[in-house]
C-alpha positions in Angstrom: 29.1 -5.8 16.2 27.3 -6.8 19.5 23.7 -8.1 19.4 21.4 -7.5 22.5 19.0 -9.8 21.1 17.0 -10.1 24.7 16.5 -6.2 24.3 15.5 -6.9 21.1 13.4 -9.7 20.8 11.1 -7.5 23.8 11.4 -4.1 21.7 10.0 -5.8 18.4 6.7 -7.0 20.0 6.4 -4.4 22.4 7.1 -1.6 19.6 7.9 -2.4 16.2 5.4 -5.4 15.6 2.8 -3.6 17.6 3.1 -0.1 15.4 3.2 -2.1 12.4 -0.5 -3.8 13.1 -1.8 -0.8 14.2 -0.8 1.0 11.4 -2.9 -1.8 9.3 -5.9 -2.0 11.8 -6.6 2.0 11.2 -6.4 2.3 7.6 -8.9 -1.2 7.3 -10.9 -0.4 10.1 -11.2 3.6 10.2 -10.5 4.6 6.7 -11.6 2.3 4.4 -15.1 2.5 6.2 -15.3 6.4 5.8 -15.9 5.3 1.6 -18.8 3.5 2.9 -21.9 4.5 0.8 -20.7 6.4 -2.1 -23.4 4.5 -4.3 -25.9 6.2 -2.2 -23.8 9.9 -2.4 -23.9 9.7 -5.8 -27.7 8.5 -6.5 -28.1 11.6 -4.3 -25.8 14.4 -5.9 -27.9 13.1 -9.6 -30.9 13.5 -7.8 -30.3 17.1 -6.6 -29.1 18.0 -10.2 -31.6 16.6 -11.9 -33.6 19.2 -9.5 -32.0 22.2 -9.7 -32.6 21.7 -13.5 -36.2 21.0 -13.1 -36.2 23.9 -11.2 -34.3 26.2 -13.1 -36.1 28.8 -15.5 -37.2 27.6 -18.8 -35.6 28.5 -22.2 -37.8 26.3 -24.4 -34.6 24.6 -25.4 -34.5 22.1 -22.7 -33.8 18.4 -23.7 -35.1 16.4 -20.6 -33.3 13.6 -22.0 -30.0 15.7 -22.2 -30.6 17.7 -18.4 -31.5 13.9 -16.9 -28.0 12.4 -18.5 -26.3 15.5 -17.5 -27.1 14.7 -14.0 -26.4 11.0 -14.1 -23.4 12.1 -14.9 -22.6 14.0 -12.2 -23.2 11.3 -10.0 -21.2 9.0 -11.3 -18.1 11.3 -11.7 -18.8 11.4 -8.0 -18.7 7.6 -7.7 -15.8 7.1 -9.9 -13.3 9.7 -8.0 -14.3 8.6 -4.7 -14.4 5.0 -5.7 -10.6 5.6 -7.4 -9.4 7.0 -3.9 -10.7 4.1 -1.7 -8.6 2.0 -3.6 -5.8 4.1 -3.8 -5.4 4.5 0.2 -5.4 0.7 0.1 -2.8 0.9 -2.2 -1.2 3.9 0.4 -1.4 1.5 2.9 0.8 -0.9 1.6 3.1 1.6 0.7 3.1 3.0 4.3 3.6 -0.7 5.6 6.2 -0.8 3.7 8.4 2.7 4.4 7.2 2.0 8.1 9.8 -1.4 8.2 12.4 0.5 6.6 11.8 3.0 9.4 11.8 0.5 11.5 15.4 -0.8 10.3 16.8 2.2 10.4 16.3 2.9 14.1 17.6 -0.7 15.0 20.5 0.1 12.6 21.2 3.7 14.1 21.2 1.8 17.3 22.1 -1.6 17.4 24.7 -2.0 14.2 26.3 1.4 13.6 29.1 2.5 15.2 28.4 5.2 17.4 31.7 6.9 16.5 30.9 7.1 13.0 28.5 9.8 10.8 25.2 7.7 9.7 24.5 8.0 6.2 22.5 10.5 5.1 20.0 8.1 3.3 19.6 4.5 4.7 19.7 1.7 2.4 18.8 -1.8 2.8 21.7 -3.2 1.3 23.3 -1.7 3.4 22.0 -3.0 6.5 22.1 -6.5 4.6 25.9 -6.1 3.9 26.7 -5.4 8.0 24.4 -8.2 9.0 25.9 -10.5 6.6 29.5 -9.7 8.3 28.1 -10.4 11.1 27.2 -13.6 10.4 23.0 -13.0 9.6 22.1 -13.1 6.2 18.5 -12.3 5.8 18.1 -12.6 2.5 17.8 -16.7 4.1 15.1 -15.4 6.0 11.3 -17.3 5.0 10.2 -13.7 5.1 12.5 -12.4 2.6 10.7 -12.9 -0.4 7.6 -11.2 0.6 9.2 -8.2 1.9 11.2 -7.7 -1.4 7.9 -8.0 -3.4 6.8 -5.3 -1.3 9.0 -3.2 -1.9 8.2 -3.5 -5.2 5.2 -2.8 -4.9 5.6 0.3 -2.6 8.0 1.6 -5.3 5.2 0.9 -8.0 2.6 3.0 -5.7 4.6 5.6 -5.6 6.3 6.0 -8.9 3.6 4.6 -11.2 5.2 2.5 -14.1 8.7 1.9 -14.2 11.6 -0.6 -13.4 10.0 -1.7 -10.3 6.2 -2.1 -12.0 7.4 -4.3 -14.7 9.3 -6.4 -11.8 6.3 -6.4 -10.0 4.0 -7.8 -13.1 6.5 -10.8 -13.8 5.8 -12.1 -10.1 2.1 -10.2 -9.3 0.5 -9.7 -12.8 -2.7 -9.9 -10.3 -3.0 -6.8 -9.3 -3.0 -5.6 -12.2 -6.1 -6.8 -13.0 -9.4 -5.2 -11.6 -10.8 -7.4 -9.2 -14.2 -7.9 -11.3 -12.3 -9.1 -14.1 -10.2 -11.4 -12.2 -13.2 -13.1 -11.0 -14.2 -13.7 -14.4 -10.7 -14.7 -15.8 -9.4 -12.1 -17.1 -5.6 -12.0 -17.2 -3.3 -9.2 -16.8 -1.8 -7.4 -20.3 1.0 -6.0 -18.8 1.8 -2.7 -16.5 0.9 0.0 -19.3 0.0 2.9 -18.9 0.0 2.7 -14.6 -0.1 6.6 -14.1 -2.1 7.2 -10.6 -2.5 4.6 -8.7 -3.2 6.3 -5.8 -6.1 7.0 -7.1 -7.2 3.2 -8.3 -5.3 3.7 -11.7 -4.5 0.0 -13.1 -3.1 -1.6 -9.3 -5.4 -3.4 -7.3 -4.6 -4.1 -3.6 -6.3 -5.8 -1.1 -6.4 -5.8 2.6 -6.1 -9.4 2.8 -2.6 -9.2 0.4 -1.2 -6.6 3.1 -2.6 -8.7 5.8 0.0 -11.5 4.1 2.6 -8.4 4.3 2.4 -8.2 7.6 2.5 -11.7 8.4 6.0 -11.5 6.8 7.2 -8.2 8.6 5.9 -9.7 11.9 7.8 -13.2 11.2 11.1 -10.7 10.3 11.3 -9.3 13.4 11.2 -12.5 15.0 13.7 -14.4 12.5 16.1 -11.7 12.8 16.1 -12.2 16.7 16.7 -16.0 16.6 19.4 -15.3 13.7 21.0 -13.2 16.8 20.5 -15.4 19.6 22.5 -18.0 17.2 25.8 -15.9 17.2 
């Protein structure tokens, strides 16, 4: 294998570490905004019920009591669903930083470590790319970024999956975020990944923008290890 780590070390910050912050900057920045002001949505869809029931025609039956709990209702069904999806496109965007650096890899491994005379795999596998970087003298499971990138993967399988292997995993080194944030203010700790069914739609897993911030910090610092792991050879 020949490294081009010149090539390399300019392609990661011009492309790779650029897409990668970007992708990040739009989902906090430009998303998550567009949630802003469900409270007031829903105080407003109860409100309009609670209208249309004042206003429709009378039977003599009518429990105000009943129509004005109806209509609270309604509102916060509203609040609930719209509240479950902002966190799960926080939760998406982990997930999507995540698949992104496998991306990522897989175009520096389609171009830089696999032999052009050879079929690429149908699938791309990070052990994989770990075994030919290995034999070529870069192991990057050495790499201070490792251990953050492999908990993210985790968690990106979690996202997507719900519970399973990679959820319990996940809750023996993050039990965290499975705890909603109010009640891990107050203490609260975690019982264990039960029951995680939809979480991208704020089911049980509770990401932040500052923990993927950390994420990137770790893909970023990647990029840049793996060049000085080349320059080294």
């Amino acid at each position: 294998m020949v490294w081009s780590p010149a090539f390399w070390s300019r392609f990661f910050k011009l492309e790779f570490s650029r897409q990668l912050s970007t992708l990040v900057d739009v989902f906090e920045m430009r998303i998550d905004p567009a949630f802003n002001g469900i409270e007031e949505e829903s105080e407003a869809i109860e409100k309009e019920a609670w209208e249309v029931f004042m206003s429709s025609p009378a039977t003599g039956d009518e429990d105000p009591a009943e129509l004005a709990e109806n209509a609270r209702m309604l509102g916060v069904d509203h609040y609930l669903l719209f509240q479950g999806i902002r966190v799960g496109m926080v939760n998406l965007c982990a997930a999507a930083l995540y698949h992104a650096f496998e991306q990522q890899l897989w175009l520096f491994y389609r171009k830089e470590v696999l032999d052009i005379r050879k079929t690429p795999p149908k699938a791309f596998k990070l052990t994989l790319f770990q075994e030919k970087a290995l034999a070529s003298g870069i192991d990057i499971g050495t790499f201070n970024s490792w251990s953050s990138i492999t908990e993210l993967n985790l968690l990106a399988n979690t996202i997507k999956h719900g519970e399973g292997a990679s959820s319990t995993n996940l809750y023996s080194i993050r039990p965290d975020f499975f705890i909603h944030p109010s009640l891990r203010e107050n203490g609260y700790d975690a019982q264990g990944p039960h029951y995680l069914l939809q979480p991208l739609f704020g089911d049980s897993l509770y990401v932040s923008f500052k923990d993927i911030r950390t994420y990137l910090g770790a893909l970023l610092l990647f990029w840049e290890e793996l060049v000085q792991a080349m320059e080294r050879i």
